[in-house]
N, C-alpha and C positions, 0 to 999 in steps of 0.2 A: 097635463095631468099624467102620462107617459109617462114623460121626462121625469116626472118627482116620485112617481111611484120606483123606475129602475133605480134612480139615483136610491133609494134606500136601498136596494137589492143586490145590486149591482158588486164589480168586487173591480178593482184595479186590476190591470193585464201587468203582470211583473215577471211574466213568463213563468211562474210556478205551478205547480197544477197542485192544487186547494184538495186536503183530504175531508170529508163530509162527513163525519160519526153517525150523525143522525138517519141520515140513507142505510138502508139494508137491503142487500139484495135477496129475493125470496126463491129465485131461480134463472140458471143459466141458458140461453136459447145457445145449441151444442153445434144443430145442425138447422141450413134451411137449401129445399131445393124448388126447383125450377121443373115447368114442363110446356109444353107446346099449347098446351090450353089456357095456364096461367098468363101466358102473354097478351096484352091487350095495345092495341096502338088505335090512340086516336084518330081516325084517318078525317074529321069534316073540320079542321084546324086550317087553317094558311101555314105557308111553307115558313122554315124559322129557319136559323141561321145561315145553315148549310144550305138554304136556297133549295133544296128536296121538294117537289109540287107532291101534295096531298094526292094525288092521282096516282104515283109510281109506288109511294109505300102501300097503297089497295090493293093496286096489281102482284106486288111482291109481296102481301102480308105470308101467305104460305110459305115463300121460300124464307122469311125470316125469322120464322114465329121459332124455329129449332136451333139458329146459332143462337140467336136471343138469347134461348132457354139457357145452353150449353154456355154462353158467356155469364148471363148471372148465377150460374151455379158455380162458376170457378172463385 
């Protein structure tokens, strides 16, 4: 059911990028930032790729909760 619903929807990848009349943009987001509080890390997860034990990023949550910040506000 998926499959036949995208298949109408859907558009060929022909590398063009499709202009949409119909879409209106109502408002532009200018600015967004970041702060030490905003950050949240999972810490009761198992370790993912990078092999990192859930125990090291607890330890370290303070020392990283401000490059965090400072990196998604760049």
């Amino acid at each position: 059911m998926f499959n036949e619903h995208y298949d109408t929807v859907g558009v060929i990848d022909d590398g063009n990028i499709h202009a949409y009349p119909h879409i209106q943009l109502t408002s532009i987001l200018e600015t967004v930032t970041f702060n030490e509080r905003d950050i949240s890390l999972k810490l009761n997860l198992s370790a993912g790729p990078d092999g990192l034990p859930p125990l090291l990023i607890k330890r370290l949550k303070f020392s990283l909760a401000r490059p965090l910040a400072c990196l998604f506000d760049r």
